[in-house]
C-alpha distance (Angstrom), angle and dihedral (degrees) to the residues before:
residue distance angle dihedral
X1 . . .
X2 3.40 . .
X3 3.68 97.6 .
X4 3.98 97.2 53.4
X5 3.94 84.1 56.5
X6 3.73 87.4 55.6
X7 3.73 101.8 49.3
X8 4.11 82.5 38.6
X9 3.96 86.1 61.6
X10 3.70 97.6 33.8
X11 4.16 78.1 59.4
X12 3.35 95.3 51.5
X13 3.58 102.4 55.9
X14 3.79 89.1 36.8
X15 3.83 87.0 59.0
X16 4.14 96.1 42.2
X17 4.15 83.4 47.3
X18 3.34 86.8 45.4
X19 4.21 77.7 -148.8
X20 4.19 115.0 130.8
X21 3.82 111.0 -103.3
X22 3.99 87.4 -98.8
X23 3.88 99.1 59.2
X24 4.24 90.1 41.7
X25 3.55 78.5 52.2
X26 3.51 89.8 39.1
X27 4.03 93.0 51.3
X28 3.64 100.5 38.8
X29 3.98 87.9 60.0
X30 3.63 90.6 49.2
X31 4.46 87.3 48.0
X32 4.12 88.6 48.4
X33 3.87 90.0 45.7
X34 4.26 88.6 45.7
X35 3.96 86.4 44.9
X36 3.97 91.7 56.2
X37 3.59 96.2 43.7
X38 3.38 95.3 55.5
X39 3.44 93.9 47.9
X40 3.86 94.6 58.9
X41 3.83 100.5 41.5
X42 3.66 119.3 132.3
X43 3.50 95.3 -126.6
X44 3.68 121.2 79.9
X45 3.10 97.7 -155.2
X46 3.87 92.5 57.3
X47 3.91 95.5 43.5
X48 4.10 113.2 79.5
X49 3.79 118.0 -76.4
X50 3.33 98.0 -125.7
X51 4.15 135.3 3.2
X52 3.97 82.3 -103.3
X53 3.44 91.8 70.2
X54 3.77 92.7 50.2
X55 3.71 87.3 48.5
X56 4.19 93.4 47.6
X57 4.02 77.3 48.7
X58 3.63 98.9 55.1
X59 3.91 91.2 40.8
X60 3.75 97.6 52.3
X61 4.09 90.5 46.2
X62 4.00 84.7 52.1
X63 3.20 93.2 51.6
X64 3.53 92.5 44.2
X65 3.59 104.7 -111.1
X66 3.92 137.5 132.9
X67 3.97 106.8 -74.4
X68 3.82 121.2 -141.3
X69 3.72 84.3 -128.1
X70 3.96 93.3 82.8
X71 3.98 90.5 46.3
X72 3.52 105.6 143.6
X73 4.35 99.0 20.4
X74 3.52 100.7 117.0
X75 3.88 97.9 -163.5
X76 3.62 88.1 53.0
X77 3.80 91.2 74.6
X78 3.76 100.5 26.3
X79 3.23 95.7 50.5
X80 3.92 110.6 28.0
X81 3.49 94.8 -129.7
């Protein structure tokens, strides 16, 4: 059953967090939205070296951990938002 896995994970990380399921939720749209931003800025030197870095991006925000993306936003890890 692929969707009691799901909900098993999304427990998981809600538990390590120690967030409710809404603000994981909550955070992980704000990490995907930070992930595709940086991918499409102007600057090259703000954009991801190299498409493994997207990928190592992507993985860590599935697996609910901090992206690279939000490198440098301060409320982002003192908060947890």
């Amino acid at each position: 059953m692929p969707g009691a896995t799901q909900h098993h994970t999304v427990m998981l990380a809600v538990g390590n967090r120690g967030l409710s399921a809404n603000r994981l939720r909550s955070r992980l749209h704000g990490d995907l939205d930070a992930i595709v931003m940086r991918a499409l800025r102007k600057e090259p030197d703000k954009r991801y070296p190299s498409v493994e870095a997207l990928m190592a991006d992507i993985e860590r925000c599935l697996n609910v951990e901090p992206v690279h993306a939000n490198d440098g936003n301060w409320a982002y890890y003192s908060f947890g938002i």
